[in-house]
C-alpha positions in Angstrom: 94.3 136.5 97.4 95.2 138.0 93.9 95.2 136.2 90.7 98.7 135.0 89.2 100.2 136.1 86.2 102.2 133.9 84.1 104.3 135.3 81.3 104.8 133.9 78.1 106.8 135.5 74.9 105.2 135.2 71.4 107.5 135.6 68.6 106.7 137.7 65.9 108.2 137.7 62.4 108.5 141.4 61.0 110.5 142.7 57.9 113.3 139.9 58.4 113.5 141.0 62.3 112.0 138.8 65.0 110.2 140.8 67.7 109.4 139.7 70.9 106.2 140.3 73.0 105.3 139.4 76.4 101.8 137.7 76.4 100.1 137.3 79.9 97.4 134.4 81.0 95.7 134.0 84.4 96.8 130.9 86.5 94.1 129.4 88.2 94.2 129.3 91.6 94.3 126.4 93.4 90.3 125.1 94.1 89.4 124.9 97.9 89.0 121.1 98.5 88.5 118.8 101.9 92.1 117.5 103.3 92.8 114.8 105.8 93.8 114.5 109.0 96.1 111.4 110.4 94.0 108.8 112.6 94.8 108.3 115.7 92.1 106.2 117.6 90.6 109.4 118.0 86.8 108.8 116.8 84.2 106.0 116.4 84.9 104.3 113.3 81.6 103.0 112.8 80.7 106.5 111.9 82.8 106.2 109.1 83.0 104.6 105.5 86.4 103.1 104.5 88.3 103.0 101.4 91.4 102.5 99.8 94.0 105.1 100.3 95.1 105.3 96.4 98.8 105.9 95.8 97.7 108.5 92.6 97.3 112.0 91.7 94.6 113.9 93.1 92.9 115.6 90.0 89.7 118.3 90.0 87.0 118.0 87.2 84.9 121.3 87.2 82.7 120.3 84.6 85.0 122.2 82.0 88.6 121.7 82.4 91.0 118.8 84.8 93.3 120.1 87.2 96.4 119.3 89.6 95.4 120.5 93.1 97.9 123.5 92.7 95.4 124.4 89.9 97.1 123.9 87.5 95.5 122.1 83.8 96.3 118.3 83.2 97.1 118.1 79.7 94.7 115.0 79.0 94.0 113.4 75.9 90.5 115.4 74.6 89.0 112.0 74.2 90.1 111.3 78.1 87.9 114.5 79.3 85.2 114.7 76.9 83.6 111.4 78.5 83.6 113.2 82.0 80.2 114.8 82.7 79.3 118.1 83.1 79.3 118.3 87.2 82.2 118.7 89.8 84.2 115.9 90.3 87.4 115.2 93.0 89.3 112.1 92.3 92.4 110.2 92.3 94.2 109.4 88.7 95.7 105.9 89.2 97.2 103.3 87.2 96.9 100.9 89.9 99.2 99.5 93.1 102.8 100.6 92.9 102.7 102.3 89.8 103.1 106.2 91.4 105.8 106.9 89.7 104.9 106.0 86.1 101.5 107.6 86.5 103.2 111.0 87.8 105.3 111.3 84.2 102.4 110.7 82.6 99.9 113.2 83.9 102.8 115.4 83.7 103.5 115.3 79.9 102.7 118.6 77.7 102.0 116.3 75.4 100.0 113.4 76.7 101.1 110.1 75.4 97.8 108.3 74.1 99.1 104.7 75.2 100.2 106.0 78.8 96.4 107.6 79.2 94.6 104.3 77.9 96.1 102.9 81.6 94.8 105.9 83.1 91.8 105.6 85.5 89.9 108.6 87.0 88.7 107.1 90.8 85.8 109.9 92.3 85.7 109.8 96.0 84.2 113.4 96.1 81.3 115.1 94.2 82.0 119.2 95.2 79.3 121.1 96.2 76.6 118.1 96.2 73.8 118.2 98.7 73.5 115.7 101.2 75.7 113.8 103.9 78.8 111.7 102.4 76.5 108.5 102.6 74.5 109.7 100.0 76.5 111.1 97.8 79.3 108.4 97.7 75.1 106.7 96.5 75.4 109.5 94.0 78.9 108.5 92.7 77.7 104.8 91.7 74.9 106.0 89.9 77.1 108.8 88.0 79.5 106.1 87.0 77.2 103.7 85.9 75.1 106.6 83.6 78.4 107.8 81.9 79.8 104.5 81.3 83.2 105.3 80.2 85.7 102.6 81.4 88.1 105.2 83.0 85.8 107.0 85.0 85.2 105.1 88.4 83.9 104.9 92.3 85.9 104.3 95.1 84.2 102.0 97.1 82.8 103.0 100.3 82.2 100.5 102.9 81.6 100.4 106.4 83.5 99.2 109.1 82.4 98.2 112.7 85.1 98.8 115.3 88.8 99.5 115.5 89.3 95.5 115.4 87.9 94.9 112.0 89.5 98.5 110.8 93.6 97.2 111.8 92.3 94.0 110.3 91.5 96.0 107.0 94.9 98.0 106.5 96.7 94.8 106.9 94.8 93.4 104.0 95.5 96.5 102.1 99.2 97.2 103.6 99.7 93.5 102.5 98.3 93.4 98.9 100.6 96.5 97.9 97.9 99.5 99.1 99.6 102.4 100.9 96.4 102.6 103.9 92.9 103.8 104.0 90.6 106.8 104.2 87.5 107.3 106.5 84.6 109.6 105.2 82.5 110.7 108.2 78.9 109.4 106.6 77.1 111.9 108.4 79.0 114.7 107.0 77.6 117.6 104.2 80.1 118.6 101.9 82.7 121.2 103.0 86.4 122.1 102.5 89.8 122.6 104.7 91.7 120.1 107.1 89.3 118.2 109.2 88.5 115.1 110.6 85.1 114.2 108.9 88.0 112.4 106.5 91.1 110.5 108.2 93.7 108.7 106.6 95.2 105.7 108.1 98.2 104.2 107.3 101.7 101.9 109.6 103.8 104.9 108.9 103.2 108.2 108.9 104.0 110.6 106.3 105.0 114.5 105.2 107.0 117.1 103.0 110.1 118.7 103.2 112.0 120.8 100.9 115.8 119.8 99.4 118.2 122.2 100.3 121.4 120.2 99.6 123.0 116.8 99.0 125.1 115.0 100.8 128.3 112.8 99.4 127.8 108.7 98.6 130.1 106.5 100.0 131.1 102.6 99.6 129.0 101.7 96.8 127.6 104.7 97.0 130.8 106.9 95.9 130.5 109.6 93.3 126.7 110.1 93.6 124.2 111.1 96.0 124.4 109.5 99.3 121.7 111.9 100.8 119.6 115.3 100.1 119.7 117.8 102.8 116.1 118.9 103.4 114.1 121.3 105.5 110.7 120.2 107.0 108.2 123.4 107.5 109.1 124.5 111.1 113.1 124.9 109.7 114.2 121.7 111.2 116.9 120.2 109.0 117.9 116.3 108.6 119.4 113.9 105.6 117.0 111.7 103.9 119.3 108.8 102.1 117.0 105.7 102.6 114.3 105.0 99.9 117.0 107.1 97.1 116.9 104.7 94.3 120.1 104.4 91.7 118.7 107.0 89.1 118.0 109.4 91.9 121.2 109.5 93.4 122.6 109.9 90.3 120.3 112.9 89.3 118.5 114.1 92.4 115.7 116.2 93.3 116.9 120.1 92.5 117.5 122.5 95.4 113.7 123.4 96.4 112.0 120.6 95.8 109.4 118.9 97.6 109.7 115.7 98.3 107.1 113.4 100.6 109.4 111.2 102.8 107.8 108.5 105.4 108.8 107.8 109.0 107.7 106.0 112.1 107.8 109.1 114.5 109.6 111.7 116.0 112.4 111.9 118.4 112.6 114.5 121.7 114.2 117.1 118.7 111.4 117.0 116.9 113.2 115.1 113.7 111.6 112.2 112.2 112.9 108.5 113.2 113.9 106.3 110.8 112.9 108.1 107.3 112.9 107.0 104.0 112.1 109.2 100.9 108.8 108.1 99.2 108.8 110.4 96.3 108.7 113.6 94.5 105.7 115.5 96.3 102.6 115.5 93.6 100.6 119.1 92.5 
């Protein structure tokens, strides 16, 4: 796969006359990294350790520079990245329960705002590349944390659950303190990258992207803004998503190819999802 060029124009004052140049730099691609499957009674969980699934955005430490998963740089306070350590990290950025959406315009900032970042916490579920099964190397994480000592930089706990029983009995916990579900590392597992099921996440409703195509027009209380965006899901299936669309986003939606993460309780004969409401703007 070939390396991306981005352009960028670099004025240049000569004589009274403003030339411009075009000035390339490489985009990094986006780093190979292990992605879930959904769980669906399908495994023994007590080969698994369990942890929160965090509602945050998933950010890549290679020793050097923090990334998006597209690849793309974080623009994070110097201060923020200079307490990381020199060894590959995979992580959520989180601000805590409920708070996706503030987080999101934070990270995103060209300029990061130093107040926004001081609520910023960097949770590792993942060191890349490490030797050794999951078991040890979530081991590993604790004692990286601890050595560093930076308040930011944190472990997800990892803990290990007996049987299906005490596993529902765990998400309702979560679902019910304001958590969005849970993750299951296979302990057994070395390190490796691409959909499988060494890691599952479980959650009451499932979850997945689709691109906006189009809006459709409010009514009732609705009238003169958005009462729904038109959106594609990958096989080409189209359907309205209006539930979940809060006041400021009907008033200034999602532009036309977008993604945007929606959630739903399953699919009908067609194919489309039952009963969807939009979640958010889909993160890097």
């Amino acid at each position: 796969m070939g390396r991306r060029l981005m352009f960028h124009f670099l004025p240049v004052l000569l004589l009274g006359w403003v030339l411009v140049f075009p000035v390339t730099s490489v985009a990094a691609e986006p780093p190979a990294l292990l992605l879930a499957e959904v769980y669906r009674n399908q495994v023994d969980v007590s080969r698994y350790l369990v942890s929160e699934k965090l509602d945050g955005v998933r950010a890549i430490w290679d020793g050097q520079t923090l990334r998006f998963r597209s690849g793309r740089e974080i623009n994070a306070p110097s201060w923020f990245v200079d307490g990381l350590p020199q060894r590959a990290l995979d992580g959520e950025l989180w601000m805590g329960r409920g708070s996706f959406e503030r987080l999101s315009a934070a990270v995103r900032r060209q300029m990061p705002d130093e107040a926004e970042w001081r609520q910023v916490r960097y949770m590792i579920f993942e060191l890349p590349g490490a030797a050794g099964d999951f078991r040890t190397r979530a081991a590993l994480i604790g004692e990286l944390v601890t050595q560093v000592r930076v308040p930011w930089l944190q472990k997800i706990e990892q803990v290990p659950v007996s049987d299906r029983g005490n596993l529902q009995k765990m998400l309702k916990e979560v679902v019910k303190g304001g958590g969005e579900g849970l993750m299951l590392h296979r302990a057994d597992a070395l390190y490796e990258t691409g959909r499988s099921d060494i890691l599952l996440k479980v959650k009451p409703w499932e979850d997945s992207e689709a691109i906006v195509v189009g809006y459709l027009p409010g009514k009732g209380k609705h009238a003169g803004s958005t009462g729904a965006l038109r959106v594609k899901m990958p096989d080409g299936k189209l359907f309205s998503l209006g539930s979940g669309l809060s006041d400021e986003l009907r008033k200034n939606p999602p532009q036309p190819g977008t993604v945007v993460t929606y959630r739903y309780r399953d699919l009908t004969r067609k194919g489309l999802p039952r009963f969807a409401s939009f979640l958010r703007v889909h993160a890097e």
